[in-house]
N, C-alpha and C positions, 0 to 999 in steps of 0.2 A: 716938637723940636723944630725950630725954623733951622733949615738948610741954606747956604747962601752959595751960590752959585760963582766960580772967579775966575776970569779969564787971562792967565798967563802968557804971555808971549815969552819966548825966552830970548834972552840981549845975544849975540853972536857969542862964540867963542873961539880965542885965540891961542892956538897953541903954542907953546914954547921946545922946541927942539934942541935936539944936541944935533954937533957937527955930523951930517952925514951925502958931505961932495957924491954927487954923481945919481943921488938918486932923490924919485920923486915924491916927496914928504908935503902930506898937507899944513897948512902952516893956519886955517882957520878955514871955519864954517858958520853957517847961518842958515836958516829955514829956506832962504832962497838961493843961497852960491855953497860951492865949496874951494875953494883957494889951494890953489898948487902952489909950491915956490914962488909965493907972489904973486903969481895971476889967478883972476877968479873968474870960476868956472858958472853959469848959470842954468845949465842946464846938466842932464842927466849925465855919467862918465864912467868911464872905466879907467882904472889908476893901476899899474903897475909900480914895482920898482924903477923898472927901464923904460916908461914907455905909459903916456896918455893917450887916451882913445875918448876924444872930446865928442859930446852930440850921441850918448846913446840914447837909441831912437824908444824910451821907457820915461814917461812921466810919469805913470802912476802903477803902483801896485798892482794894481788890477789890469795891468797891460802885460804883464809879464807872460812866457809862451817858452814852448820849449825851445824854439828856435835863439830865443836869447840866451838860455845857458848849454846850447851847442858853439855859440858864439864864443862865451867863457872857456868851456872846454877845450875848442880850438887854440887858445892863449899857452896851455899845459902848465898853468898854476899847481903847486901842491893844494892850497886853501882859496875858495872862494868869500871875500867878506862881502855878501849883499847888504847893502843900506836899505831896507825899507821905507822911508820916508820918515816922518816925526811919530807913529804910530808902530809899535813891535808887533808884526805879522806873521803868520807860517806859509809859506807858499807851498802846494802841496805837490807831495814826492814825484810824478809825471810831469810837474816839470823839469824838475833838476833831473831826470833819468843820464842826459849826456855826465854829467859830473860821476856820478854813480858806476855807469860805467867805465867812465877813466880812469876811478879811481881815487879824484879831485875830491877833498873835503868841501864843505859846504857852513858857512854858519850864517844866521840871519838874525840882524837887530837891528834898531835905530841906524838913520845916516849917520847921526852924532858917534855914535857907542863906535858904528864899523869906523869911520876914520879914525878917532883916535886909536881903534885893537889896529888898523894898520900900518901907522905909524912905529908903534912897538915893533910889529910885526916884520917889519922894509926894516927897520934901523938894527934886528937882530941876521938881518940877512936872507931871512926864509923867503921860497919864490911865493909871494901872496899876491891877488889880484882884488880888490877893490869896485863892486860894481856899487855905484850909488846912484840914486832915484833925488834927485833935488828936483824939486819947487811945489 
């Protein structure tokens, strides 16, 4: 059986939103940016409702430390949505210990997958934080 091998890039994706004034809604993403209300971001970020936290200091998966989700914790999210990069990861439970102990839920998927759950997420009101790993 010949196997053929394909290499997918995937086209950016644009999200379409409902009206929601005052807060910070991704409006599109791509392998390399993620886009806030217009302006696109190219490196790593933490997205609130109220409040972007541009240039978090995480490119890659493999950088991640506890030190960075005491940094989340400190934020006092109910949910953290970590974007693991184009690849679905588990980062393992010693790091997320601050979230645990706060109390702070925690889920981990694609950058794609977390921006669009916090879109949902911001526009039903819930305190969600957003931490995304781009490039």
């Amino acid at each position: 059986m010949l196997v053929e091998a394909f290499n997918f890039t995937r086209p950016p994706m644009k999200l379409h939103l409902s009206h929601a004034p005052g807060l910070n809604l991704i409006s599109a993403y791509g392998d390399d940016y993620v886009q806030i209300n217009g302006q696109r971001h190219r490196s790593s970020l933490i997205v609130l409702p109220e409040m972007v936290l541009p240039d978090w200091p995480v490119t890659a998966f493999e950088q991640l430390t506890p030190t960075h989700f005491s940094q989340l914790a400190d934020l006092r999210p109910e949910l953290v949505l970590l974007g693991v990069g184009n690849r679905h990861r588990f980062p393992h439970p010693s790091l997320y210990q601050a979230l645990i102990t706060a109390g702070i839920g925690l889920e981990h998927m694609t950058t794609g997958a977390a921006c669009r759950t916090y879109n949902i997420l911001a526009a039903e009101g819930r305190r969600v934080a957003a931490a995304l790993i781009v490039g």
